[in-house]
C-alpha positions as CSV (number, residue, x, y, z in Angstrom):
1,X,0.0,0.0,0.0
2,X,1.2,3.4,-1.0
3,X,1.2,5.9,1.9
4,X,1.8,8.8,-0.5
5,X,3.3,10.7,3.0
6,X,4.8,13.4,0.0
7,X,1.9,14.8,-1.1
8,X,-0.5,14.7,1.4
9,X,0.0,17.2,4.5
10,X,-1.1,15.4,7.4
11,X,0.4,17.2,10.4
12,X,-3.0,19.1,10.5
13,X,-4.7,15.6,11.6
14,X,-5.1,14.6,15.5
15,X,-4.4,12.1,17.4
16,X,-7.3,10.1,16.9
17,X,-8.0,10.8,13.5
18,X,-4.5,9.2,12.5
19,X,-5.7,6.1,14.5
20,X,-8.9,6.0,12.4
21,X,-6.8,6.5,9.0
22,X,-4.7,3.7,9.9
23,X,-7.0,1.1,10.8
24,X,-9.1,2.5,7.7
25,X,-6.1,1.9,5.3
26,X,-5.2,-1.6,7.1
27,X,-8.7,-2.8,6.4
28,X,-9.2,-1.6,3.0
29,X,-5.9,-1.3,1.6
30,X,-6.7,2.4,-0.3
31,X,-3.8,5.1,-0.1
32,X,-4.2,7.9,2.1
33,X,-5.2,10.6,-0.1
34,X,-8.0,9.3,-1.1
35,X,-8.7,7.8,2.4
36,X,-9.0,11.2,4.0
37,X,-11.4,13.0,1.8
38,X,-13.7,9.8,2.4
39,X,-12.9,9.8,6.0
40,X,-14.4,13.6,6.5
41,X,-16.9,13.2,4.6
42,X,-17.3,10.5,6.8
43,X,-17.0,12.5,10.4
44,X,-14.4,10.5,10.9
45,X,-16.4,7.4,11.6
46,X,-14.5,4.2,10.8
47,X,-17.6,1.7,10.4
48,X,-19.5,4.4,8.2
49,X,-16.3,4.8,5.7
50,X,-15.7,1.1,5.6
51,X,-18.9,0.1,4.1
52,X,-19.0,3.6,2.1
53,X,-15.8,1.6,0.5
54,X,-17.4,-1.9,0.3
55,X,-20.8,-0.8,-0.8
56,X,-20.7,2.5,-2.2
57,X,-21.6,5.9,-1.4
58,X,-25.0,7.8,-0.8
59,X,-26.4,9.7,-3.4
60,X,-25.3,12.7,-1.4
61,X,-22.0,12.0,0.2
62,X,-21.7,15.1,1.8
63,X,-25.0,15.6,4.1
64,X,-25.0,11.9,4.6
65,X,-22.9,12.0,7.6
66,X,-24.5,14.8,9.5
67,X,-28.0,13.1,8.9
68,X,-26.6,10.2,10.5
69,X,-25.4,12.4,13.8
70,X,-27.6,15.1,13.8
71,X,-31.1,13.7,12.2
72,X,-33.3,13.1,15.0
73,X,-35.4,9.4,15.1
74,X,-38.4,10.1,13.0
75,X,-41.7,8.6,15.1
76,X,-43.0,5.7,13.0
77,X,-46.5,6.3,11.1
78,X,-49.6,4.8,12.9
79,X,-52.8,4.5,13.1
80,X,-55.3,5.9,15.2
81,X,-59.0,6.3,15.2
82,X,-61.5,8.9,15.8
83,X,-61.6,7.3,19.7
84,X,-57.9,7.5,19.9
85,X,-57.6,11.3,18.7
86,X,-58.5,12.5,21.8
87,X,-56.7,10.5,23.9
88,X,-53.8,12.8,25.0
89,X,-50.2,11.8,23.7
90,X,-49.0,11.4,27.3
91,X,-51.0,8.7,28.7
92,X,-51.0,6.8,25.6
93,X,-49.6,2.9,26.8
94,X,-46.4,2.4,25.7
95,X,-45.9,-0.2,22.4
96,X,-44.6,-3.6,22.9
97,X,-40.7,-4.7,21.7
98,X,-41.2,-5.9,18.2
99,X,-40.6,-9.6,18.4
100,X,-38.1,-11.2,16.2
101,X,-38.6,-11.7,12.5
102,X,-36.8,-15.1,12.4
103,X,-37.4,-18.6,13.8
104,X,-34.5,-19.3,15.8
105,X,-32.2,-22.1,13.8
106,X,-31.7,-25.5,16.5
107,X,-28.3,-26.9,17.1
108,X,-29.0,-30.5,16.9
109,X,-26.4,-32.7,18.3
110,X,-27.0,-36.4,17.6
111,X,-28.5,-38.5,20.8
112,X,-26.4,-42.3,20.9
113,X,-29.8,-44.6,20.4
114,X,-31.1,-45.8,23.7
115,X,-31.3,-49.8,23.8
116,X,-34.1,-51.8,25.6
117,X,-33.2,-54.7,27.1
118,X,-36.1,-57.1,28.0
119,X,-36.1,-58.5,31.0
120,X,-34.9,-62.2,30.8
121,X,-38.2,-64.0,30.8
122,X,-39.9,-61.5,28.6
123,X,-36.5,-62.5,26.2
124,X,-36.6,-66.4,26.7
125,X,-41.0,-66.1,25.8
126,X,-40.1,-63.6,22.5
127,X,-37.2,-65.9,21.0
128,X,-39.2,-67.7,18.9
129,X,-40.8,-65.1,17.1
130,X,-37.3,-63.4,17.0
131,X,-36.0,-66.3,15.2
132,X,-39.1,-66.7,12.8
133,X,-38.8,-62.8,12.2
134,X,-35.0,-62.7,11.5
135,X,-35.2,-66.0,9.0
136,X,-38.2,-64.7,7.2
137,X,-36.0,-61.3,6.8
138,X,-33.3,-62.9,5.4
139,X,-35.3,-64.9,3.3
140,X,-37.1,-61.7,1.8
141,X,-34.0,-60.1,1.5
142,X,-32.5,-63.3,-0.9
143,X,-35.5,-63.2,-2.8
144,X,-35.2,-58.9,-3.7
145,X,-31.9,-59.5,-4.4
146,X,-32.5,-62.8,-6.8
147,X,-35.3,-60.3,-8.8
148,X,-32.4,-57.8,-8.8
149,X,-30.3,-60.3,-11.5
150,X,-33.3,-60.4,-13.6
151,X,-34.0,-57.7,-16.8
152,X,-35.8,-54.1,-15.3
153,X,-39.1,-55.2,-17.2
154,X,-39.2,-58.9,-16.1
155,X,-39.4,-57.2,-12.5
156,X,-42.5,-56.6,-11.1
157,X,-43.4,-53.0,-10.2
158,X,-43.1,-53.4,-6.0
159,X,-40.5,-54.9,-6.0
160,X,-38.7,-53.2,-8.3
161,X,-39.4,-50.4,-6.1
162,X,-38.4,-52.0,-3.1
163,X,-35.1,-52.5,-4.7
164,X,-34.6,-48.7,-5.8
165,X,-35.3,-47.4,-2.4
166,X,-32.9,-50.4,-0.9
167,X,-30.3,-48.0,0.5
168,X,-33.5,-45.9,2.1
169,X,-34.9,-48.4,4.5
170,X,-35.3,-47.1,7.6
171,X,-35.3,-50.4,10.3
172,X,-31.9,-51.8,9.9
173,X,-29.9,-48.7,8.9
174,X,-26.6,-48.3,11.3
175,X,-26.0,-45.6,13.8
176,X,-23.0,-43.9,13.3
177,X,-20.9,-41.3,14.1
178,X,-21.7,-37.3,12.6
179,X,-18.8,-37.7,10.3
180,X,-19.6,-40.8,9.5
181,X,-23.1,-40.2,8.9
182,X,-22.2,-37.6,6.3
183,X,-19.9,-39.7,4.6
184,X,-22.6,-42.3,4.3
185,X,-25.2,-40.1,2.9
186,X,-22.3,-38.2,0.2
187,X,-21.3,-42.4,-1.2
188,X,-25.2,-43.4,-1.3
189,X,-26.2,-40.2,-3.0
190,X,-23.6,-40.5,-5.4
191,X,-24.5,-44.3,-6.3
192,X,-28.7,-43.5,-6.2
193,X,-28.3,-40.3,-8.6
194,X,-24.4,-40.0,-10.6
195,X,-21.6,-37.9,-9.7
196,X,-22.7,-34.2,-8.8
197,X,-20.4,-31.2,-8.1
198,X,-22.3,-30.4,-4.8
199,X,-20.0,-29.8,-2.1
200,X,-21.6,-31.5,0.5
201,X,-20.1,-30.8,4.1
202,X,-18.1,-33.5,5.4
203,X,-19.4,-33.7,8.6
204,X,-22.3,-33.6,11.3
205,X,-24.9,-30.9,11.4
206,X,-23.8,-29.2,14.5
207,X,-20.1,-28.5,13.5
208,X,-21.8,-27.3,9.8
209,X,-24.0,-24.5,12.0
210,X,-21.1,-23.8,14.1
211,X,-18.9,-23.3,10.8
212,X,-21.5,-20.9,9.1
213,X,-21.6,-19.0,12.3
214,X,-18.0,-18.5,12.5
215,X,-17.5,-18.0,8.9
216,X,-20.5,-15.6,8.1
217,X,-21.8,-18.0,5.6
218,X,-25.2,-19.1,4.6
219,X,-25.9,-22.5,5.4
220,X,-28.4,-24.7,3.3
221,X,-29.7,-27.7,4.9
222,X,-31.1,-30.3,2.5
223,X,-33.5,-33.0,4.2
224,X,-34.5,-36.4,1.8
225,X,-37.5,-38.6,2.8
226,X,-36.2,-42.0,0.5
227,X,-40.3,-42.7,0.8
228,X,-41.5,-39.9,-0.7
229,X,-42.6,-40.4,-3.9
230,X,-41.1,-36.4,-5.6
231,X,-37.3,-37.2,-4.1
232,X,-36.0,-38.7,-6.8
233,X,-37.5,-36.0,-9.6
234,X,-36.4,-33.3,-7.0
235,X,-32.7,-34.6,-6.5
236,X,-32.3,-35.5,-10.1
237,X,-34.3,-32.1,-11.7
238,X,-33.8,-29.3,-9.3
239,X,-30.9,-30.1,-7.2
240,X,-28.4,-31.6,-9.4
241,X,-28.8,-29.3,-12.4
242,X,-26.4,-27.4,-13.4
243,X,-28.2,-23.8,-12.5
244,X,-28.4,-25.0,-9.0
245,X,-24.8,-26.3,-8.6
246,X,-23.2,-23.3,-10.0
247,X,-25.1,-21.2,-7.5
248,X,-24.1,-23.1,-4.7
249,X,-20.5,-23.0,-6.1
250,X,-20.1,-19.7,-6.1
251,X,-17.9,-18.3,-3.9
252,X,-19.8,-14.7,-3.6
253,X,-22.7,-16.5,-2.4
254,X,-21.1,-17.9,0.7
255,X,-23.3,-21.1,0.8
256,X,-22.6,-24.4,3.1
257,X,-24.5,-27.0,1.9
258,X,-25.3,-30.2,4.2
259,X,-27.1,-32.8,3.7
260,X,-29.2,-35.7,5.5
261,X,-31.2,-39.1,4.8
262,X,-34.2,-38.6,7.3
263,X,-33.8,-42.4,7.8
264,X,-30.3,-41.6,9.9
265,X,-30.9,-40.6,13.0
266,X,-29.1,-37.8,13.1
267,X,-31.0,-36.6,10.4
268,X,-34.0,-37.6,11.9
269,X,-33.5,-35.2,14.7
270,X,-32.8,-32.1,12.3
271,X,-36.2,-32.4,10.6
272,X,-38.0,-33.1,13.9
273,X,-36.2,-29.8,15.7
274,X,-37.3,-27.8,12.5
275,X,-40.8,-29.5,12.2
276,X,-40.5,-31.0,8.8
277,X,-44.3,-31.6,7.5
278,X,-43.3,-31.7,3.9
279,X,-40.3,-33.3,1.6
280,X,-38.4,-32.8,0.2
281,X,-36.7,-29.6,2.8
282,X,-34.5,-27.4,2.5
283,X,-33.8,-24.6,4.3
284,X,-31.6,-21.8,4.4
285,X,-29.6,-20.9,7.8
286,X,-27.8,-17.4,8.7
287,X,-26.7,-15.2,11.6
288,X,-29.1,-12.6,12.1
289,X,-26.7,-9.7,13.8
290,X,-30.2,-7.5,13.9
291,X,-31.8,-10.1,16.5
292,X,-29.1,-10.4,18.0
293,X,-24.7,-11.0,17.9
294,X,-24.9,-14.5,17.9
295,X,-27.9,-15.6,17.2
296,X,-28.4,-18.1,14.0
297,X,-31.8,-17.7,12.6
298,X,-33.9,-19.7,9.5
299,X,-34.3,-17.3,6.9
300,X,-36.1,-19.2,4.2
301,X,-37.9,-22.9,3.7
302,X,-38.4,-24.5,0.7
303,X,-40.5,-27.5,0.9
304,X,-42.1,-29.8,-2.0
305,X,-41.2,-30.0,-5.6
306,X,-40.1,-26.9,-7.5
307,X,-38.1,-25.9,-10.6
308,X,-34.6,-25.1,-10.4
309,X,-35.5,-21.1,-11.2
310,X,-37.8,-21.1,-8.6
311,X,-35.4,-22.7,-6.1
312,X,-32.8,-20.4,-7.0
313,X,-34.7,-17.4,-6.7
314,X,-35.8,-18.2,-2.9
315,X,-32.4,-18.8,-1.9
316,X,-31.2,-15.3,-3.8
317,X,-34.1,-13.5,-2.6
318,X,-33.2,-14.4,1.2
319,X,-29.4,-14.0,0.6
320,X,-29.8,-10.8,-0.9
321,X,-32.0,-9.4,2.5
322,X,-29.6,-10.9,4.6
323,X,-25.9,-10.5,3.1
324,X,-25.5,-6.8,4.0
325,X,-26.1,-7.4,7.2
326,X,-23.3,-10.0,7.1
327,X,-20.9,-7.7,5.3
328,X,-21.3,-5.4,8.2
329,X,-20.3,-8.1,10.9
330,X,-17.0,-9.0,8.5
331,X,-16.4,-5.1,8.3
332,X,-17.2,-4.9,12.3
333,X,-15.1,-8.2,12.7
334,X,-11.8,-7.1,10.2
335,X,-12.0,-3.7,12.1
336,X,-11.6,-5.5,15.8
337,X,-9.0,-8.0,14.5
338,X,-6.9,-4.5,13.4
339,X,-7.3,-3.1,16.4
340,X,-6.6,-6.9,18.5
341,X,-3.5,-6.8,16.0
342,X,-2.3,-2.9,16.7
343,X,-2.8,-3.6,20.7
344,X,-1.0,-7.3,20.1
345,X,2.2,-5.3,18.3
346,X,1.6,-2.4,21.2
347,X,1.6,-5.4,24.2
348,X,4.4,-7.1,22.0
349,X,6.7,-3.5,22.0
350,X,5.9,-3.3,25.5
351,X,7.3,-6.5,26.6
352,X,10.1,-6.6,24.5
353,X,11.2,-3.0,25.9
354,X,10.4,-4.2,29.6
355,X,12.9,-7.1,29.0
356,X,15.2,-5.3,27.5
357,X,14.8,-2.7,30.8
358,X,15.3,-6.0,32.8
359,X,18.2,-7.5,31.2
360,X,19.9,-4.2,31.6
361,X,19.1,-3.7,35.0
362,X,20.3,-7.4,35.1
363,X,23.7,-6.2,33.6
364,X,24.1,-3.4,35.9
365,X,23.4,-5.6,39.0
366,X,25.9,-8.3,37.5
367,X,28.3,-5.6,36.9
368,X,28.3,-4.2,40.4
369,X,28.7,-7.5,41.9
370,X,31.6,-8.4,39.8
371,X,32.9,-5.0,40.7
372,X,32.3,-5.8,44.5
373,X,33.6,-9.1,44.1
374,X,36.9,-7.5,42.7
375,X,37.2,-5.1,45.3
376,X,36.7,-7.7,47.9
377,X,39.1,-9.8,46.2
378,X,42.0,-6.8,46.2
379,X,41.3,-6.7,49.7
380,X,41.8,-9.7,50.6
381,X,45.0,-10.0,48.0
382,X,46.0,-7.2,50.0
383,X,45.5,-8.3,53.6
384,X,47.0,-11.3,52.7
385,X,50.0,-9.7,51.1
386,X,50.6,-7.8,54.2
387,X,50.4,-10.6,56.4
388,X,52.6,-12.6,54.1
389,X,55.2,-9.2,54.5
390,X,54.7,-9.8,58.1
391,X,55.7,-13.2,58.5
392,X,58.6,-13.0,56.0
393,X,60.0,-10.2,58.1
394,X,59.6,-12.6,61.3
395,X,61.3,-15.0,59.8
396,X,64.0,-12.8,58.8
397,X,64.7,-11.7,62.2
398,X,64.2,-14.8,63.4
399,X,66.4,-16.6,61.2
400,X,69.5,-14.0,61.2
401,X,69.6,-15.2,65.6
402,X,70.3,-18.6,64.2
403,X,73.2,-18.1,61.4
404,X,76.8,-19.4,62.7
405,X,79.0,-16.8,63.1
406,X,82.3,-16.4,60.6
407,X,85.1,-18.8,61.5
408,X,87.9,-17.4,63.0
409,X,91.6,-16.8,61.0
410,X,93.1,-20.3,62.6
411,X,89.8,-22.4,62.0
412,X,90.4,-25.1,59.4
413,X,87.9,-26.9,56.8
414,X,87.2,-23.2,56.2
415,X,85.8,-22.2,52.8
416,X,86.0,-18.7,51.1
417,X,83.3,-17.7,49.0
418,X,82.6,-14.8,46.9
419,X,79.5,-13.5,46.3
420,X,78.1,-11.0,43.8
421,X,75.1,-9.8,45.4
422,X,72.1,-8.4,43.0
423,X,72.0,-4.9,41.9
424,X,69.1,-3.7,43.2
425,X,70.4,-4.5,46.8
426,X,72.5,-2.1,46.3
427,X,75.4,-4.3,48.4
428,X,77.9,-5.2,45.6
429,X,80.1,-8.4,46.0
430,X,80.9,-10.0,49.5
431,X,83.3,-12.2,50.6
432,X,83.0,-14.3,53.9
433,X,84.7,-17.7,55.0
434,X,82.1,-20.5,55.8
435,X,83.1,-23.7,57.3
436,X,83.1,-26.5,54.9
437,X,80.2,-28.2,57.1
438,X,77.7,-25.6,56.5
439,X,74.8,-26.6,53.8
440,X,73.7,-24.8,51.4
441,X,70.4,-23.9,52.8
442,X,72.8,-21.9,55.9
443,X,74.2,-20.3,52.7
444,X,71.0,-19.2,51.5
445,X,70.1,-17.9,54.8
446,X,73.0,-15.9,54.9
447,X,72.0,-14.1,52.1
448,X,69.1,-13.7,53.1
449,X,69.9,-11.6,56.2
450,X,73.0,-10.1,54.9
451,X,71.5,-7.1,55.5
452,X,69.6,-7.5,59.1
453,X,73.4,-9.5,60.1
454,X,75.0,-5.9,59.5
455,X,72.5,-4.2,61.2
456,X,72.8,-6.1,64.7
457,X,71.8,-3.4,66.9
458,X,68.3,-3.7,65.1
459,X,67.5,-7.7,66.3
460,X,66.9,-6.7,69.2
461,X,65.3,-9.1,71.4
462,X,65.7,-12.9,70.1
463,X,62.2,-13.7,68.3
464,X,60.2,-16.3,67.6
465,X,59.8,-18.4,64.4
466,X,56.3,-17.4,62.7
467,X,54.1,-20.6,62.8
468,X,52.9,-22.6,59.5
469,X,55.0,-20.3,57.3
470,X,56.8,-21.8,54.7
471,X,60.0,-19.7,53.7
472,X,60.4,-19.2,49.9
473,X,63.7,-17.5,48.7
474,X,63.1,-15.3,46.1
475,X,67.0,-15.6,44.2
476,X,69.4,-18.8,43.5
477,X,73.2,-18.9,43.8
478,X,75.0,-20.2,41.1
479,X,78.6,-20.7,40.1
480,X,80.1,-18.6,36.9
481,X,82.4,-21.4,35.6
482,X,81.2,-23.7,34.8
483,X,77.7,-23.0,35.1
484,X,75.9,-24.2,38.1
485,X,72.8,-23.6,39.8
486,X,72.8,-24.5,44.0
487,X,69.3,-25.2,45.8
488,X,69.1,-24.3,49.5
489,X,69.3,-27.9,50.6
490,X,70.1,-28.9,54.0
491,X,71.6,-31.9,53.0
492,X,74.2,-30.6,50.8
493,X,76.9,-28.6,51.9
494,X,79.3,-26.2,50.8
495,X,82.3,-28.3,50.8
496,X,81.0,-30.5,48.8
497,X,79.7,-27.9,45.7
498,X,82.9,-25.7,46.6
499,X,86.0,-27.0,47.9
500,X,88.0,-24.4,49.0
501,X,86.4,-21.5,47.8
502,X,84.8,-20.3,45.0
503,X,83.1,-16.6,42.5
504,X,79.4,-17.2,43.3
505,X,76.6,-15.4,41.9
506,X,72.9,-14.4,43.3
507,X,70.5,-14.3,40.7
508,X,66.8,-12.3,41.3
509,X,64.2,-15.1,40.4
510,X,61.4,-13.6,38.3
511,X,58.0,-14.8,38.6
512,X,57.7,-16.1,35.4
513,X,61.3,-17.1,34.9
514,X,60.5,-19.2,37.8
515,X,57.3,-20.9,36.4
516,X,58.9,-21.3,33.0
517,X,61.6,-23.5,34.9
């Protein structure tokens, strides 16, 4: 659909009346500028315009919509005699509701048959007639269908009859299901009378009302008494010609057709609940929205034999009265289902924007908690960093009380060791004499405390070592030439690695050095 938003101006239009030209152009699918000159003339009304579009306009477009507001209801003519003239308008009784001007249309939903069962001795004193009645039925029954082999003219005239109306018969006919039923009736018809192009509803009566009423479609109900004696020139003249069957194909007419053999039971109870006197029936079913929204009312019967013309022109004459009335309710209904769909896509927006609201409010909240979390977390890095400062230091102290003093110049086993301390200690290369006993862990020690072991007015007091702490030295001592590396191991001593002496070398161990190695 072309908007054609260029060339008409409609900033002038309110609120409401772009509501109206929206649902107006979703429902009839015409462009806007010739949707708002239809529209005021109109008053804006969206039911007027839409069956201005679907059924034309007045004769006077213009004045039409301001009768329709302004004309005051016109008092309907009467009659009155000469008695009733001076009977003053005021006291006059009031007049009764006009009562409606269809017969309501039955929903008929097929009873299951009710089965008598005898009592037992009743039963055991009947059985022999049951048995003489069921073997002179099947007897009867081999004899039609002997006469059935011989020629048409060697037959004689009852029972020749008997054998047309076979399928008819009333007493032994099955009870089945709606669906059933229908399907039944469609394969009997077909073999009785030749293929037709009737479209026959494939099911039961009720769910063919209940179809028309949801659809807004006539429905024609079609009643055959196999007894009567005008069926057969009815079926065969009227309802199968062609006249007929085009009519009730024809989409613009909006005809359901159903159809029942009286001898079913379900269609038994269809021509009792309309009060069938006369065959064959038909009958022609609608909504009446002018008696009321959902009320389904019988707008024509057509009893007897007829010509197809005549036939026609009932149902056209009824469909005629009737169809505007239905165009109306498809107007009413297509303008509802608009505005179900526009509130649908409003409700749709609106939930789609309330969880997007949520999920962001989600994110913040998951956001700030990761943020607390982290904070948290740094604090507790922290705390424990400090602590971990803490008990290195204790250690520290503790361990520079413990380290053996230098050997003295006559000592023997003594070994002299070099070492190039790192740079960042700022302490530069130290020599001391170890005895050759010491490990290498003592060694490590040393370096360790170099610092505290100058400073020996800062120990202090003797302190304790920190409890559950695990030392970690954060350097190695290695040898230049050749290339060695030396673990703080208590087991090992400096003797052994050295001899008697030796260039070592402290090396800073970086964090990832370290987890490389």
């Amino acid at each position: 659909m072309a908007t054609s938003g260029d060339e008409l101006d409609m900033s002038h239009l309110e609120a409401g009346q772009l509501e109206t030209l929206l649902q107006y152009a979703e429902v009839t699918g015409q462009e806007f500028k010739d949707a708002v000159p239809l529209l005021q003339r109109s008053q804006w009304n969206l039911q007027i315009a839409i069956a201005k579009f679907f059924d034309g306009e007045a004769a006077n477009p213009f004045t039409e919509p301001e009768a329709v507001h302004n004309e005051a209801p016109q008092a309907s003519a009467r009659l009155e005699n000469l008695q009733d003239s001076f009977v003053e308008p005021t006291v006059r009784a009031p007049r009764a509701p006009r009562s409606p001007q269809t017969e309501p249309a039955p929903r008929v939903v097929p009873r299951p048959p009710i089965l008598y069962r005898p009592p037992f001795l009743l039963a055991v004193l009947f059985a022999p007639f049951r048995v003489w009645h069921t073997i002179v039925s099947g007897l009867m029954r081999t004899i039609f269908y002997m006469f059935s082999l011989f020629p048409q003219s060697l037959r004689p005239r009852s029972v020749a009859s008997s054998i047309r109306k076979g399928w008819k018969t009333s007493n032994e006919r099955r009870v089945l299901p709606p669906k059933e039923t229908a399907e039944r009736f469609r394969r009997e018809f077909e073999e009785e009378y030749g293929t037709h192009n009737l479209p026959f509803f494939e099911g039961g009566y009720a769910q063919a009302l209940d179809t028309a009423k949801k659809d807004l479609k006539f429905l024609l109900t079609v009643l055959i008494s196999p007894e009567h004696d005008d069926t057969e020139s009815f079926i065969r003249n009227t309802l199968c010609s062609p006249k007929v069957v085009n009519f009730v194909n024809d989409p613009s007419n909006n005809i359901i057709i159903w159809g029942g053999n009286v001898s079913d039971s379900e269609a038994y109870q269809v021509a009792y609940e309309y009060m069938c006197s006369k065959y064959p029936f038909s009958c022609l079913v609608c909504l009446t929205p002018q008696e009321g929204s959902t009320r389904m009312g019988i707008v024509k019967r057509l009893t007897g034999p007829m010509t197809p013309a005549a036939y026609i022109a009932g149902l056209q004459s009824a469909i005629a009265k009737y169809a505007p009335d239905l165009d109306g309710v498809r107007a009413e209904r297509a303008v509802q289902a608009v505005t179900r769909n526009l509130r649908d896509e409003q409700d749709s927006a609106y939930e789609r924007s309330l969880a997007l609201d949520r999920e962001r409010a989600r994110q913040r909240r998951d956001a700030a908690a990761a943020a607390a979390a982290a904070e948290k977390r740094a604090l507790e890095e922290a705390e424990a960093a400090e602590r971990l400062a803490e008990l290195r230091g204790q250690w520290r102290k503790w361990r520079a009380t413990t380290i053996v003093p230098e050997p003295g110049a006559g000592a023997k086993d003594v070994v002299r060791l070099a070492l190039n301390m790192p740079a960042s200690s700022g302490v530069g290369r130290v020599v001391r004499r170890f005895s050759s006993q010491t490990s290498l862990e003592e060694l490590y020690a040393f370096v360790e405390c170099y610092d505290l072991l100058q400073q020996e007015e800062e120990l202090g007091d003797k302190v304790a070592k920190p409890e559950g702490y695990q030392h970690k030295y954060e350097f190695r001592i290695a040898s230049v030439m050749p290339r060695e590396t030396f673990g703080p191991s208590d087991a090992v001593t400096i003797g052994e690695k050295m001899g008697r002496g030796g260039n070592l070398v402290v090396e800073e161990i970086l964090y990832d050095e370290d987890e490389d190695e």
